[in-house]
C-alpha positions, -999 to 999 in steps of 0.1 A, spaced: -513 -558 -47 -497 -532 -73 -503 -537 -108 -475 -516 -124 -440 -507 -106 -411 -487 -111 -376 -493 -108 -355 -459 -98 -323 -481 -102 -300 -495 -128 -272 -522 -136 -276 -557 -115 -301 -548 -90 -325 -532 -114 -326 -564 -133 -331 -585 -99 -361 -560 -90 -377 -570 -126 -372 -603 -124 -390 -601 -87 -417 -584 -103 -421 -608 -131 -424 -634 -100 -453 -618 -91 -471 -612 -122 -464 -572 -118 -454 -551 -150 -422 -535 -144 -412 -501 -157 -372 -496 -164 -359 -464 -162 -326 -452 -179 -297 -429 -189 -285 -422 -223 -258 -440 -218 -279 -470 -203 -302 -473 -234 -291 -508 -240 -290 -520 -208 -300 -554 -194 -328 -542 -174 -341 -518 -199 -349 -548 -227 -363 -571 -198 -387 -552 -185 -420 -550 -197 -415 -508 -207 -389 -485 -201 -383 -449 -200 -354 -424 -207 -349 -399 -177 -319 -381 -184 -285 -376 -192 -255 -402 -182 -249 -377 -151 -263 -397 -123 -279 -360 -105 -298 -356 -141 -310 -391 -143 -306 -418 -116 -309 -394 -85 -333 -368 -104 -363 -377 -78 -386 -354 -95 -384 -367 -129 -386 -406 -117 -419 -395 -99 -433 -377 -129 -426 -407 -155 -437 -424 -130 -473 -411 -129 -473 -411 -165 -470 -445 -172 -496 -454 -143 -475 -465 -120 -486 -475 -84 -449 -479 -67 -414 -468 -66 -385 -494 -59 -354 -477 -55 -331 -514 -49 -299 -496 -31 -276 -468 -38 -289 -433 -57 -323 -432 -40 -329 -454 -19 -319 -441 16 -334 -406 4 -362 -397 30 -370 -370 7 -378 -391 -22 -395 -415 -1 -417 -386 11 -423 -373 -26 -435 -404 -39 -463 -403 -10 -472 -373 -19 -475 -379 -53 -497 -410 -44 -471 -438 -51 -462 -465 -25 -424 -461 -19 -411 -497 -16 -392 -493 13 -389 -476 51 -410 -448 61 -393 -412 58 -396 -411 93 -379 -442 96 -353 -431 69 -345 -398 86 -342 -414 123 -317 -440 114 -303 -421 83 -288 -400 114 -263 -422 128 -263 -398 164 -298 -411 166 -298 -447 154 -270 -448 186 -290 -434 207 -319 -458 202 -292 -486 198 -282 -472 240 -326 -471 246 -329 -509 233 -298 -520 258 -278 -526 231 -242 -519 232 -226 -492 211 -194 -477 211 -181 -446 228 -184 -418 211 -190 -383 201 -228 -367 196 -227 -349 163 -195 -322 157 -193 -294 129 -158 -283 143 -128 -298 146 -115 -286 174 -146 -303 195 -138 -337 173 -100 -333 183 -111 -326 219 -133 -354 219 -109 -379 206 -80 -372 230 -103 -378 254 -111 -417 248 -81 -426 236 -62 -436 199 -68 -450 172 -106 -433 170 -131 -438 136 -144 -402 121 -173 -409 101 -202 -391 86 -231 -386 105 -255 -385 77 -237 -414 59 -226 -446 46 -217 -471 26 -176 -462 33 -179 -422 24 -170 -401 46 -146 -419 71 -111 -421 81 -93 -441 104 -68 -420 128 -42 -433 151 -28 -401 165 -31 -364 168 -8 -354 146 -29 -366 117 -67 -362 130 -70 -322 118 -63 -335 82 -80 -364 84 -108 -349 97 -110 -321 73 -112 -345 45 -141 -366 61 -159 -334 63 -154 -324 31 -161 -360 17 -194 -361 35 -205 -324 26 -201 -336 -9 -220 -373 -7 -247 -363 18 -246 -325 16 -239 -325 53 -208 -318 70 -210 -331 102 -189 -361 118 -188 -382 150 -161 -398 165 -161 -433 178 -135 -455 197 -119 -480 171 -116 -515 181 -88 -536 165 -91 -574 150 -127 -568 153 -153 -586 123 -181 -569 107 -214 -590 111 -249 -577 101 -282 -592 110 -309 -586 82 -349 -580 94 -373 -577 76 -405 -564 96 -443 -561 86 -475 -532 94 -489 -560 112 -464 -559 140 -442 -588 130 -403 -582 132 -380 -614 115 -343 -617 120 -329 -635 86 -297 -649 98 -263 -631 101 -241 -623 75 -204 -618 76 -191 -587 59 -154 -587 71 -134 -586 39 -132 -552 31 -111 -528 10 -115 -492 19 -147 -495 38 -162 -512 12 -170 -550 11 -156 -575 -12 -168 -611 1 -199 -618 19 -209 -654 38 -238 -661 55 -237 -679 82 -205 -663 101 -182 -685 109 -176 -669 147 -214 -665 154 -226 -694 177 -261 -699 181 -264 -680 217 -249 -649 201 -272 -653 171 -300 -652 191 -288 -621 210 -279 -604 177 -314 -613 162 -330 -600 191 -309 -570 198 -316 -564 157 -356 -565 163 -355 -543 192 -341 -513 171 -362 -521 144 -394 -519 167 -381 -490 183 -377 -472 149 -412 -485 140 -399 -498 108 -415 -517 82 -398 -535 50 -362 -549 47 -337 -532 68 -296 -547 81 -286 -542 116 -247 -539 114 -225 -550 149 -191 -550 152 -175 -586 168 -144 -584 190 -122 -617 194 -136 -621 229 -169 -621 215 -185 -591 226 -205 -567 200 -211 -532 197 -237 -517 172 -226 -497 143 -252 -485 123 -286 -499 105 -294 -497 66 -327 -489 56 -325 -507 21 -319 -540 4 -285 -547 7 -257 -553 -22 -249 -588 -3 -291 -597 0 -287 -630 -17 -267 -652 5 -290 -648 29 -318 -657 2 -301 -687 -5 -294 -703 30 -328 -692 41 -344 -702 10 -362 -666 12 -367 -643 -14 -362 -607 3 -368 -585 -32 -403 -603 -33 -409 -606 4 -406 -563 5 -426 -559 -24 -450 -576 -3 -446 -562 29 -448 -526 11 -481 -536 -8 -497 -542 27 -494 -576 33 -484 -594 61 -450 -619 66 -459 -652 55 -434 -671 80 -421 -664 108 -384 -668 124 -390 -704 138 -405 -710 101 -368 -699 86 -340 -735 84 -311 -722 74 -292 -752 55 -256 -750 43 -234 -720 36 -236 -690 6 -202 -671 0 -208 -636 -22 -181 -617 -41 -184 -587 -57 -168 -578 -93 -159 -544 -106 -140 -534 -132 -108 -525 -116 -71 -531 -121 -55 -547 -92 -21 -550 -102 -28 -513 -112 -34 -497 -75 -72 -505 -85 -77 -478 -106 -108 -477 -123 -114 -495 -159 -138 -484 -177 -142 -490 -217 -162 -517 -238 -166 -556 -224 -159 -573 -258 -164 -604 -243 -183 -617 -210 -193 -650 -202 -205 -657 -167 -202 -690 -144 -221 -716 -142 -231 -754 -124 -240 -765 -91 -242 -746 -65 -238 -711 -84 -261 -677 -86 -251 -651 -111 -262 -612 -104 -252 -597 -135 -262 -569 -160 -232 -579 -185 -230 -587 -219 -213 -588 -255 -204 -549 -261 -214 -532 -227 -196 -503 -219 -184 -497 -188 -182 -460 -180 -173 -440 -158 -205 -423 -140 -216 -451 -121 -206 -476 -96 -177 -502 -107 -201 -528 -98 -201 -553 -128 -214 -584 -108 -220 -602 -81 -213 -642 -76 -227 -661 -52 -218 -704 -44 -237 -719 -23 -222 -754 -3 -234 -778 26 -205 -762 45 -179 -732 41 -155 -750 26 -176 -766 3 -188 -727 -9 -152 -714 -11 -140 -746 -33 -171 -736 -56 -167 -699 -54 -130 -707 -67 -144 -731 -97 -169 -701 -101 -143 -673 -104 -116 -693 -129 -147 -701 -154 -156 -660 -151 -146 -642 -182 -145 -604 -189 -125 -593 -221 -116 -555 -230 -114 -540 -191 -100 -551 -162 -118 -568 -127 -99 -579 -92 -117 -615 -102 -73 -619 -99 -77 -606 -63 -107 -622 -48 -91 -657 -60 -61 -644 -35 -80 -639 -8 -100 -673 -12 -67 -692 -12 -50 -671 15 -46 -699 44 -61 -672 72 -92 -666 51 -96 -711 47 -96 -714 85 -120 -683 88 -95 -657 106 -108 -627 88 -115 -592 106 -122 -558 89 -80 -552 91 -78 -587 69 -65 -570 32 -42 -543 50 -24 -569 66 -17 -595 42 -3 -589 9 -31 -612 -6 -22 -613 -46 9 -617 -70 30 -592 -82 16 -599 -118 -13 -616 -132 -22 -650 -132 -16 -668 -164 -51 -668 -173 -56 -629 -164 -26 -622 -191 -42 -649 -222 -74 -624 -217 -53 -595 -220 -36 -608 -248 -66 -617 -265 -83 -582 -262 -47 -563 -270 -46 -585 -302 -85 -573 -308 -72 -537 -302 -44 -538 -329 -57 -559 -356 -91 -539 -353 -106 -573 -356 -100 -575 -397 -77 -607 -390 -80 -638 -388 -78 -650 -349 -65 -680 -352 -38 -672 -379 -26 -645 -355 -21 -666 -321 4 -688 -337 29 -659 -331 15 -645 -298 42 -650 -272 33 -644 -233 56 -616 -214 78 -648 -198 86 -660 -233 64 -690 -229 35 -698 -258 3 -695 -251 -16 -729 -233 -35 -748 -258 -72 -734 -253 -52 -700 -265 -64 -711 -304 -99 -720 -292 -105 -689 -270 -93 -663 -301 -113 -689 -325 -143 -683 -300 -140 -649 -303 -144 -648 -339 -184 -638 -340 -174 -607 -319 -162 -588 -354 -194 -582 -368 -201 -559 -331 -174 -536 -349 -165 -525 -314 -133 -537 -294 -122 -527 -259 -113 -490 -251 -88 -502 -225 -71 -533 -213 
């Protein structure tokens, strides 16, 4: 077992990695920015070290200064959680080199299904379905040919991607030389590869991933399903597990169809099969993730596994301790994701410092979060602030828990969709579980102007803003008057009151 292991991450995730490795009586090594200094993760973990510049290509996804503060500090293992590093094949092959244990996929591994025109190809050797498509295209005039030829509307994605760069959805060919050109400019600059694919696109169709986790001793575990339908731009907002249109026959094929790949790649550590689910129940692979994934713990929580320490395991040399029949999934985990974002402001970005944050609580409800009093939110990293997770003995008994979980959320001094994702709970389609990847560009899911409660926290951090926080809260709410002439409800005085210890921070939110 490792004695000492570093984290090539920051933000939520990092913090979930050290708290795994606290589970397992392993010292933990934080890395960070300057901007991250203060961080959650940095002052949990047992030592931490600075690596850079807030620029994530000088810091977070500077490989060879992770690796060399990593063999300072006597370190036997690199965990990169997901995003930055962690689907680098690269890196994974430097820290081997260097004589560190990557916690993760082999390169080889990393490189075959990195390469989305391979993973089909052993998707098509496994007998599992994929969908047609183009090999690998550096010109658009081949990608154009290509398309006419199956047929409108047709996906263009990166072949060296993910996680929503690098695609566009195109529904003639009067638009597909733009579209195209953008893709392949999008993709040069996240994955320093050009090159696209094109694949029919199906319509109505849900997003369903089957996560594995797979030993060096030749054992290969489906972990349930996951639905990942709800998304916004490619990129997911809610996350269930189970799915709601998976019966146990096609779970079975999924989970099976999910090992095969997995053998076939010979991979070893936590990995996500992704299938696409038409409404006559027929699935097509998409693509498989060689990392932990954002959405890992509603899986954890049905399955009552614990995937951050199961891979830890799994890359220290030890074998699965269960099995699939060993794995009773019991009730139903809903996941949403909050970033600091404006909804009723095209979802621009918000960045600035949280004044206040106070995070959900009670039965049923699991909090991924590095937030707290004075974090600032800035603008060289993902929007991610959070991620909350209810667990229920059914879906509806999750989604009425996710709701309680969402009203009691509070961020002051940027804005979050936590406004949006309530929409979408409440939207009737998305009670009766009639989602599909199309779900938020069909329905106009949230009001023209925030909620009541959205506009108090508004109110509360624009008063902040102005007085500078030299006055007195309380004395000041007694002429605060919402935007529809109405006063403010009666916990208005509490909440300012509340706020009072705040002052002595001497720092109040950049932006509402």
């Amino acid at each position: 077992m490792f004695s000492k292991v570093l984290v090539a991450n920051r933000g939520e995730i990092a913090l979930r990695i050290v708290r795994g490795l606290r589970d397992l009586d392993i010292t933990s090594v934080a890395v960070y920015s300057e901007v991250d200094s203060l961080s959650q993760h940095v002052r949990y973990a047992d030592e931490a070290h600075p690596i850079g510049p807030a620029d994530a290509r000088e810091s977070y996804l500077n490989g060879e200064k992770i690796i060399e503060v990593a063999k300072a500090c006597g370190a036997d293992a690199i965990h990169p959680g997901y995003g930055f590093l962690a689907e680098n094949a690269d890196f994974a092959e430097a820290c081997i080199s260097a004589g560190l244990t990557f916690v993760g996929p082999s390169p080889e591994s990393i490189r075959l299904l990195g390469d989305k025109i391979q993973a089909r190809r052993i998707a098509e050797q496994c007998n599992v379905p994929v969908l047609p498509g183009s090999g690998e295209v550096t010109s658009i005039d081949q990608a154009l040919a290509f398309a006419n030829q199956i047929g409108y509307p047709v996906m263009v994605k990166a072949a060296a991607g993910g996680g929503g760069r690098g695609i566009r959805l195109i529904h003639s060919e009067g638009e597909f030389a733009d579209a195209a050109a953008r893709a392949m400019q999008e993709a040069q600059a996240a994955f320093g590869n050009p090159a696209i694919y094109v694949e029919r696109n199906l319509q109505r169709v849900r997003h369903i991933e089957v996560q594995v986790i797979a030993d060096k001793f030749g054992n290969a575990v489906p972990v349930g399903e996951r639905e990942c339908s709800i998304q916004r731009r490619h990129q997911k907002l809610i996350e269930e597990c189970p799915s709601i249109a998976v019966s146990p026959e096609l779970r079975r094929s999924l989970s099976r169809a999910s090992v095969r790949i997995a053998r076939a790649a010979n991979y070893h550590n936590v990995g996500t099969v992704e299938f696409l689910l038409t409404e006559s129940g027929e699935y097509y692979f998409l693509e498989m993730n060689t990392r932990l994934q954002v959405e890992h713990p509603v899986t954890e929580i049905v399955t009552g596994t614990d995937l951050v320490k199961d891979q830890i395991l799994v890359a220290a040399g030890e074998e699965l301790p269960y099995e699939e029949a060993d794995l009773l999934t019991r009730g139903w985990a809903i996941e949403c994701r909050i970033v600091a974002e404006d909804p009723f402001n095209n979802f621009l970005p918000s960045v600035g410092r949280v004044v206040l944050a106070r995070e959900p609580a009670g039965p049923g409800i699991r909090v991924e979060s590095a937030l707290y009093d004075g974090i600032e939110v800035t603008p060289y990293y993902d929007s991610l602030l959070a991620k909350v997770t209810a667990w229920g003995r059914n879906r509806e008994g999750a989604r009425s828990r996710m709701k309680r979980a969402l009203a009691e959320f509070r961020v002051v001094g940027v804005a979050t969709n936590i406004p949006y994702l309530q929409q979408i709970l409440d939207h009737p389609d998305f009670v009766q579980g009639e989602v599909d990847t199309g779900f938020l560009d069909r329905h106009q899911v949230f009001a023209a102007e925030p909620l009541a409660e959205q506009r108090e926290m508004a109110e509360i951090a624009a008063l902040m803003l102005v007085t500078g926080g030299e006055t007195d809260f309380a004395e000041h709410s007694n002429g605060v008057t919402h935007a529809n002439g109405r006063q403010p409800s009666k916990g208005w005085r509490s909440r300012m009151a509340g706020l009072e210890s705040t002052k002595a921070m001497g720092r109040w939110p950049r932006s509402i």
